[in-house]
N, C-alpha and C positions, 0 to 999 in steps of 0.2 A: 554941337547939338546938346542942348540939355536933357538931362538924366531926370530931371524933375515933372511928377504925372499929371497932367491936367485934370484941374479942377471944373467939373462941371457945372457951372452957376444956374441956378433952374431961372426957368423964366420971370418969377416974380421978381426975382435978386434978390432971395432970402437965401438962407444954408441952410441945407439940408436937415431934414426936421424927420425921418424915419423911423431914429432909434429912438429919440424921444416919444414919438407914438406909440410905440410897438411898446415901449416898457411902461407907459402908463394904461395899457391896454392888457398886461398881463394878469390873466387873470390867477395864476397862481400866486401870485405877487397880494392880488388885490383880496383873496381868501385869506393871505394868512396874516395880514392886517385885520382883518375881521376877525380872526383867530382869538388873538395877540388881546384885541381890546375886549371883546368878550372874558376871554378868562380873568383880565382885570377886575372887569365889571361884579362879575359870579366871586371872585376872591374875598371883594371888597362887602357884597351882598353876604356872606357867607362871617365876616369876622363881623360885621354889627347884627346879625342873626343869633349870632354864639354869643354876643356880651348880654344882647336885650334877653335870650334863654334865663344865660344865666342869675341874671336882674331878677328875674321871673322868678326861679324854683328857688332863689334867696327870698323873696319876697312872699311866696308859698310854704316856704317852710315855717313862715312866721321870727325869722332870728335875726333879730337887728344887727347889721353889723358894726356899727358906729352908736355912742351912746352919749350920754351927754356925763363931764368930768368932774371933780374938785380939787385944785391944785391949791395947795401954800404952800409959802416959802418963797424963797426967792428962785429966781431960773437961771440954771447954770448957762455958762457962755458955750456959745456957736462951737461945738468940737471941731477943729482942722487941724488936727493932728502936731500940732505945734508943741515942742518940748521947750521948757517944761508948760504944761496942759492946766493954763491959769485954772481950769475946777479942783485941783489936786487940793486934798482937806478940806474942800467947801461943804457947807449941808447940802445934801439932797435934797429938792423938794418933797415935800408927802401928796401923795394924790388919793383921791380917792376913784375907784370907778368899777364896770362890772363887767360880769364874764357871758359868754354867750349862751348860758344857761339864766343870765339875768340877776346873778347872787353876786351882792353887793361886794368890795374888796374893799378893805383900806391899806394900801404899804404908807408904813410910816417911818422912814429912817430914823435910827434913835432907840428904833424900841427894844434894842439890845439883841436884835438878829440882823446879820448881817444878807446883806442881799444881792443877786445878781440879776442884773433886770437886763430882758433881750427886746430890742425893738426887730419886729416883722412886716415887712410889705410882701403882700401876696403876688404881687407880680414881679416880683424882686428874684431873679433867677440866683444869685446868688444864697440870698433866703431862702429858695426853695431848696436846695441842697444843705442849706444850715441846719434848718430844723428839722430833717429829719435825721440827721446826726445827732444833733443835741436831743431829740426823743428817746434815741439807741441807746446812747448812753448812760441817761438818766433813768432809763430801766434795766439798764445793768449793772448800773453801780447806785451806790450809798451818798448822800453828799455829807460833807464834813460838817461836822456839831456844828449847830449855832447858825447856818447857811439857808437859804433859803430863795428860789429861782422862780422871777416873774416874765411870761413873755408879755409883749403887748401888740395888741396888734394895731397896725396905723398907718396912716396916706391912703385908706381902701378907696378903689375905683373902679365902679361898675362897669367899667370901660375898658377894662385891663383883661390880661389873661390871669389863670387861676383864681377868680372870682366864683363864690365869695371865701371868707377867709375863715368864716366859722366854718365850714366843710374840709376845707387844707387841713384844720388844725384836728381834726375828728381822726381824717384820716391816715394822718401821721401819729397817732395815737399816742399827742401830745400831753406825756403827765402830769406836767408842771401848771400851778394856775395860769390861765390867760386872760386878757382883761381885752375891752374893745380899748378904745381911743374915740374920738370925740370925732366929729367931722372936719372940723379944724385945725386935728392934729396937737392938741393942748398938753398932751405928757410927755410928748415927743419934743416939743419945742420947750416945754418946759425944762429936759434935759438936755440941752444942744442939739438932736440933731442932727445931722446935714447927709447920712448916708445909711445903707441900707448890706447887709444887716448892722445894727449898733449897740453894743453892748457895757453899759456902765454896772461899775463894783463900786458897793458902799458897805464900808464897814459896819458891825457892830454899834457905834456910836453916832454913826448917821451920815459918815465923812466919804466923799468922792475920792475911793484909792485907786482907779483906772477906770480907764475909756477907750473903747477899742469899734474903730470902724472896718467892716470888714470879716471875712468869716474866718472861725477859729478852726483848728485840729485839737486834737485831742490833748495835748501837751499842754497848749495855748490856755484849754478851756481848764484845764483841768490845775495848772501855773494859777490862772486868777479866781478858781476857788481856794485854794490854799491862802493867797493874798490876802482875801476878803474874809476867813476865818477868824472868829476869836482867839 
């Protein structure tokens, strides 16, 4: 005698189709699918709410974030951290451009101060923990004779988080001149480059003595002003 249980074929000669009902019939099931896509939906309503805001009270405040540039010189090459770092002794370009209070700047390497220029993207999480170290810093200490620290701000995206970028730098109560960047990123590209934060040392003379991708410690920052000193 067989130990194996009889299957009971329903009359259409289909297989049993119960549990398949009964589970597309759940309605616990079927709430928390509904759940699930809602809160996507409200997520998704909620992070382009908060960029078009902040679009808004940038554009209320009256303070352009992006401005328009002037670069000469020639444009140092794409930084990728390659040693040795073909800009090493090259001229910096000189740019000119303005701050979010709208006053003119010109860095011009060469003009016998030396310079440490920081690139900043406001949505750049690592930037956001840069700058406001390098803020602390720079109001607790003195920089070395002859030295002289531009940030720039650049890549801005209404579309991002920490928007806009003239408020970031307000409230980090950033000492140091800041300048915008162009909408095309033109001081950025004009100095290689490719990541965020990014910070090039030009001598006294006008010469690319480092380049550093990446956020510094105190040591680091503190190592390539001494470098960039007279």
């Amino acid at each position: 005698m067989s130990n194996r249980p009889k299957v009971q074929k329903s009359r259409s000669g289909s297989q049993p189709s119960g549990k398949r009902s009964e589970a597309g019939s759940n309605p616990l099931l079927k709430w928390l699918i509904i759940g699930v896509v809602a809160l996507v939906v409200v997520a998704v309503a909620v992070a382009f709410l908060a960029g078009r805001d902040a679009e808004q009270r940038a554009q209320d405040s009256g303070v352009r974030q992006v401005s328009d540039v002037n670069i000469e010189g020639e444009p140092l090459p794409t930084f990728d951290g390659q040693e040795p770092d073909p800009a090493m002794e090259r001229v910096a370009p000189a740019f000119a451009a303005t701050t979010f209070d709208d006053v003119e700047v010109s860095v011009l390497p060469g003009d016998g101060t030396a310079k440490v220029i920081g690139f900043f993207a406001h949505w750049c999480p690592h930037c956001q923990r840069e700058l406001p170290r390098l803020a602390g810093w720079l109001a607790a200490n003195e920089l070395p004779a002859g030295v002289e620290v531009i940030a720039v701000s650049t890549a801005v995206d209404p579309g991002r988080g920490n928007y806009p970028p003239s408020a970031w730098f307000e409230a980090e109560q950033w000492p140091a001149v800041a300048v915008r960047d162009s909408e095309s990123n033109e001081i950025g590209d004009a100095y290689g480059l490719r990541g965020f934060p990014y910070t090039v040392g030009v001598d006294a003379d006008g010469r690319v003595v480092a380049r550093v991708s990446g956020e510094l410690n105190d040591a680091a920052w503190e190592f390539l002003l001494q470098l960039v000193a007279p």
